[in-house]
Backbone as a ProteinNet text record, in pm:
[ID]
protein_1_A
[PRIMARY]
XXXXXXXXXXXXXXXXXXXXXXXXXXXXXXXXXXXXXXXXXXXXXXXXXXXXXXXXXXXXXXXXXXXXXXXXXXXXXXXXXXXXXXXXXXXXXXXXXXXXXXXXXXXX
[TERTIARY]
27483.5	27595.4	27588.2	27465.8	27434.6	27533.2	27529.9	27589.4	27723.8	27808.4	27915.3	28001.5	28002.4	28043.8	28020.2	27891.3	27873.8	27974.6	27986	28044.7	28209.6	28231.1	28381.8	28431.2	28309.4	28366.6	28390	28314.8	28370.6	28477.6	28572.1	28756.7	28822.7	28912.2	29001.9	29118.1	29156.2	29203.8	29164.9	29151	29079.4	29191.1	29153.2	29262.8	29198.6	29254.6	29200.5	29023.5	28944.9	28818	28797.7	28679.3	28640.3	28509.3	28485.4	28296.3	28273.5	28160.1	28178.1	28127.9	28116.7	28110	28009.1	27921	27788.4	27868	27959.8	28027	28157.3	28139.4	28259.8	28223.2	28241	28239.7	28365	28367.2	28490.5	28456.3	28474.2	28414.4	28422.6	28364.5	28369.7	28531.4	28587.4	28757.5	28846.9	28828.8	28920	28823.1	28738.1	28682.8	28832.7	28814.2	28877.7	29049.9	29049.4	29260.6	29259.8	29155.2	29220.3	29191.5	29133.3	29193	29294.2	29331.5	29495.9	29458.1	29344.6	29279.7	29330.2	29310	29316.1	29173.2	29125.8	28965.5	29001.3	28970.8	28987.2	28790.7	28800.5	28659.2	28665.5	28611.8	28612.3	28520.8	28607.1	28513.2	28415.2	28314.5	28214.5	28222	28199	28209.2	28205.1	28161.1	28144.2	28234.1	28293.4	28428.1	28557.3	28576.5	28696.6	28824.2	28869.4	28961.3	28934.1	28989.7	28990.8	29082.7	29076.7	29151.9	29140.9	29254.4	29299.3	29324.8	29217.1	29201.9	29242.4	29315.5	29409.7	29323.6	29280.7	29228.6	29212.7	29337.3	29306	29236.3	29270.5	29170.8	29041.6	28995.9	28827.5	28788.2	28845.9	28818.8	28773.2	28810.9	28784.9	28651.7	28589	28473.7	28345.3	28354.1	28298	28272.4	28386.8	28344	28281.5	28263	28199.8	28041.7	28019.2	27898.8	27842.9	27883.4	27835.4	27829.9	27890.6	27874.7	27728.7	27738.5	27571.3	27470.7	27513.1	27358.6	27338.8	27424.2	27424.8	27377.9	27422.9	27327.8	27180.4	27145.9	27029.7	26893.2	26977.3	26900.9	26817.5	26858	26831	26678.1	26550.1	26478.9	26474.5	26508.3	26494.3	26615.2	26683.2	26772.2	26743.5	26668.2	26632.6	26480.1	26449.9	26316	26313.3	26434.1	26450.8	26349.7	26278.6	26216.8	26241.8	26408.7	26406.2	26397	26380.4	26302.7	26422.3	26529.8	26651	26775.8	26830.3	26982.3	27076.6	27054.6	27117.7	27042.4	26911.9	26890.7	26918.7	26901.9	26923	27078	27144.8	27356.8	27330.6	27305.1	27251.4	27214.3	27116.2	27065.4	27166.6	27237.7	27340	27456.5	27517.9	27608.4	27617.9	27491.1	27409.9	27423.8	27351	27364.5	27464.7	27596	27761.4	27794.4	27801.7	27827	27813.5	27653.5	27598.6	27668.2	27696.2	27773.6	27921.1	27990.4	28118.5	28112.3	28051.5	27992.6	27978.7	27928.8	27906.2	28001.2	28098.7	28189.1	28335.3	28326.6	28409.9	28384.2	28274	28281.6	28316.8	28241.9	28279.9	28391.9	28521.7	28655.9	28724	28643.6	28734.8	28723.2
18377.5	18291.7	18158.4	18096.8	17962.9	17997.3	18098.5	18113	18098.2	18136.5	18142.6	18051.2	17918.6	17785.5	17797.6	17836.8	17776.4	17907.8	18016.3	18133	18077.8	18037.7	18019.3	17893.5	17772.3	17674.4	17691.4	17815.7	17857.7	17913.1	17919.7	17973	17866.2	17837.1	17724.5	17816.6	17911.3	17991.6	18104.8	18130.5	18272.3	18377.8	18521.5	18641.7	18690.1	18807.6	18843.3	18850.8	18798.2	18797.4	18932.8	19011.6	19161.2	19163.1	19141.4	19111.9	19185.7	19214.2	19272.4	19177.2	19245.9	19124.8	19027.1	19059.6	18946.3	18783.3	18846.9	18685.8	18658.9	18698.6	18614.2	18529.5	18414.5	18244.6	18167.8	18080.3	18046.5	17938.2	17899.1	17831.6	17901.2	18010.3	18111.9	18119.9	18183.4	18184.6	18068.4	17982.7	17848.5	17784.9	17836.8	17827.4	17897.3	18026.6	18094.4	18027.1	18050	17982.5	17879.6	17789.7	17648.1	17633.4	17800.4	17829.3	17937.9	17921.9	18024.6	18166.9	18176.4	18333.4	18408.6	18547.6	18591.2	18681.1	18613.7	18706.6	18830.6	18926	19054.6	19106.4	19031.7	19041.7	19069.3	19175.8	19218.1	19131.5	19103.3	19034.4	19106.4	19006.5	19062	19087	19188.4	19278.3	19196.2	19096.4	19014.5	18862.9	18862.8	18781.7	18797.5	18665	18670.6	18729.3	18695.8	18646.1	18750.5	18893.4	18995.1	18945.5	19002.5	19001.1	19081.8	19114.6	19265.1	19273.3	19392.8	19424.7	19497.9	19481	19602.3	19681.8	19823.3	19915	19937.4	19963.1	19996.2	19910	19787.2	19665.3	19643.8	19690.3	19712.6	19821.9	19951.7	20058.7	20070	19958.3	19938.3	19864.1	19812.6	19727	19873.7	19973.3	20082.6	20112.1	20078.8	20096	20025.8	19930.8	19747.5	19829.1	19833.3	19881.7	19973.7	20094.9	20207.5	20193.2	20094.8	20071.2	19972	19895.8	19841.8	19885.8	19992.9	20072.8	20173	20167.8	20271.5	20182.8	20066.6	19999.3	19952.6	19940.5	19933.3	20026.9	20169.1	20257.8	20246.4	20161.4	20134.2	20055	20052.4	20016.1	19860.3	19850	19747.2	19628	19700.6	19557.4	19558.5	19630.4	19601.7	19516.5	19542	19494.1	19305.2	19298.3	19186.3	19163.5	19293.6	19234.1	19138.1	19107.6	19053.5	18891	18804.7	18692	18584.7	18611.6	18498.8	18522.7	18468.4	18532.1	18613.2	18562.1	18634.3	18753.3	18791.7	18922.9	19024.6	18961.4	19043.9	19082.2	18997.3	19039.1	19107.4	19102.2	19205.8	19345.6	19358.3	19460.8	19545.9	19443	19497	19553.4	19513.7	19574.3	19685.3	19678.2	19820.9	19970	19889.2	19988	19983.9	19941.1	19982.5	20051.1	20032.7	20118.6	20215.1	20265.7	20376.4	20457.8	20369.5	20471.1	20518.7	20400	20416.8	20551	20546.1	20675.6	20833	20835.9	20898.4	20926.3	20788.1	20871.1	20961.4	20888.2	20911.1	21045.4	21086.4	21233.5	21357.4	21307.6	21400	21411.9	21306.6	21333.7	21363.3	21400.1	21449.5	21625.7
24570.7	24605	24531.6	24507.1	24414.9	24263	24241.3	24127.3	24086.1	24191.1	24201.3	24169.9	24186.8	24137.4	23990.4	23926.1	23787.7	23722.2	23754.3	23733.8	23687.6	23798.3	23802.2	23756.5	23754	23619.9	23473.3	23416.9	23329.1	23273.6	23380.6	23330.4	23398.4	23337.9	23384.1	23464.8	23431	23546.9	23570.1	23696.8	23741.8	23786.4	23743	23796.6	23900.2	23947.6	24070.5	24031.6	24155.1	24172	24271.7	24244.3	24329.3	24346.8	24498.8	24535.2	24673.7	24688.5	24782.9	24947.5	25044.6	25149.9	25164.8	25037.2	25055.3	25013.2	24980.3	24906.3	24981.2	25120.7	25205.7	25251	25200.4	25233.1	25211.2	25297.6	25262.3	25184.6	25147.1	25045.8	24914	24881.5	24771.7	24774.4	24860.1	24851.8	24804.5	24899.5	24854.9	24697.8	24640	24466.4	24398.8	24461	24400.6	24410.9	24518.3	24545.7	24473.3	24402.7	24351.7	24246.8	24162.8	24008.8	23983.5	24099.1	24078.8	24101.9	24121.1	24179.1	24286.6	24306.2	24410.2	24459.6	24531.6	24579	24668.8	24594.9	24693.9	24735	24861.8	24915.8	25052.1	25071.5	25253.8	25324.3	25425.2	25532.9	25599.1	25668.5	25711.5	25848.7	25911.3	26036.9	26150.4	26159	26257.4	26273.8	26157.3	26180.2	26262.8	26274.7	26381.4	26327.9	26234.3	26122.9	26026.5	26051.9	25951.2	25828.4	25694.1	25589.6	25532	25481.2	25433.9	25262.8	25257.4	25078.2	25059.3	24886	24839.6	24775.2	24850.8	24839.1	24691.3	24631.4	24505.1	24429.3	24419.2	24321.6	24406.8	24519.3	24542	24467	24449.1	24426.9	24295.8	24235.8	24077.2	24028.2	24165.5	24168.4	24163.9	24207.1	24164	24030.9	23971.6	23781.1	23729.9	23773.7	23750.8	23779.2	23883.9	23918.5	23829	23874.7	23760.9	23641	23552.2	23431.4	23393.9	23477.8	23514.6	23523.5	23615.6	23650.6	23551.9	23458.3	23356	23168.3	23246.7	23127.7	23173.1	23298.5	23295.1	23278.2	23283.3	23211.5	23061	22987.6	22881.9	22912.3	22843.7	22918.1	22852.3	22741.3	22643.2	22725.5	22809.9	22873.1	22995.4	23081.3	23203.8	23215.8	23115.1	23114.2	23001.5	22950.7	22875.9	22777.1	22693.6	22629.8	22498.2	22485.1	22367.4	22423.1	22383.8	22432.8	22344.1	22272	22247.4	22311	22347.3	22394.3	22315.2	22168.6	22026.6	22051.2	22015.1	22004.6	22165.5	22271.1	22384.7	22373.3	22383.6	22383.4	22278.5	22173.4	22039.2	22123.2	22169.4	22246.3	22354.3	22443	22518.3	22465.6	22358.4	22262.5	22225.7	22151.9	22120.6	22212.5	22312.1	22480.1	22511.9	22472.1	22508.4	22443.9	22316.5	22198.3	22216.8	22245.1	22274.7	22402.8	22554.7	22645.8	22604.7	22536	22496.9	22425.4	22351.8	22226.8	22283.2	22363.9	22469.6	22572.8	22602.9	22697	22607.9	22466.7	22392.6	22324.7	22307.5	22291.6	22356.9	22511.6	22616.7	22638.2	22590.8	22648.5	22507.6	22387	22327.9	22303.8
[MASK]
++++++++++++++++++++++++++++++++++++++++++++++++++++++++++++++++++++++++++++++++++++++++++++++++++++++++++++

């Protein structure tokens, strides 16, 4: 959650934001409403004050994920051994390339 501020000073306007309920704060929300965002984040079970998510734009936070856990297979980016920021994003590229490559064969 510390992160979240430095996250979102980096766009001067934000589109819809998709997190899951570890990041219902209000605080995190009204970040979001006052760069023109819309946070689609489920509340947490024990709130008073339910709010209601459009199913489909959570549903898309699944691809977000799996594409992660599918680059961290790579051992060279889970493990960070490249030690500059140039050569690691170098490294992660690489490991996209490579799934893209991969998903792009299977669907042809």
């Amino acid at each position: 959650k510390a992160a979240v501020p430095a996250l979102l000073a980096t766009r001067a306007v934000v589109g819809d934001v998709v997190a899951d309920r570890g990041y219902d704060a209000q605080a995190i929300i009204e970040m979001i409403q006052q760069r023109g965002g819309r946070g689609h984040i489920p509340t947490q079970r024990d709130r008073k004050q339910q709010r209601s998510v459009d199913p489909a734009i959570y549903r898309q936070r699944n691809l977000v994920e799996r594409f992660f856990n599918k680059l961290k297979h790579f051992r060279k980016i889970a493990t960070r051994y490249e030690k500059t920021a140039r050569n690691y994003l170098a490294a992660v590229l690489i490991a996209c390339s490579r799934l893209w490559m991969r998903f792009y064969e299977s669907a042809t």
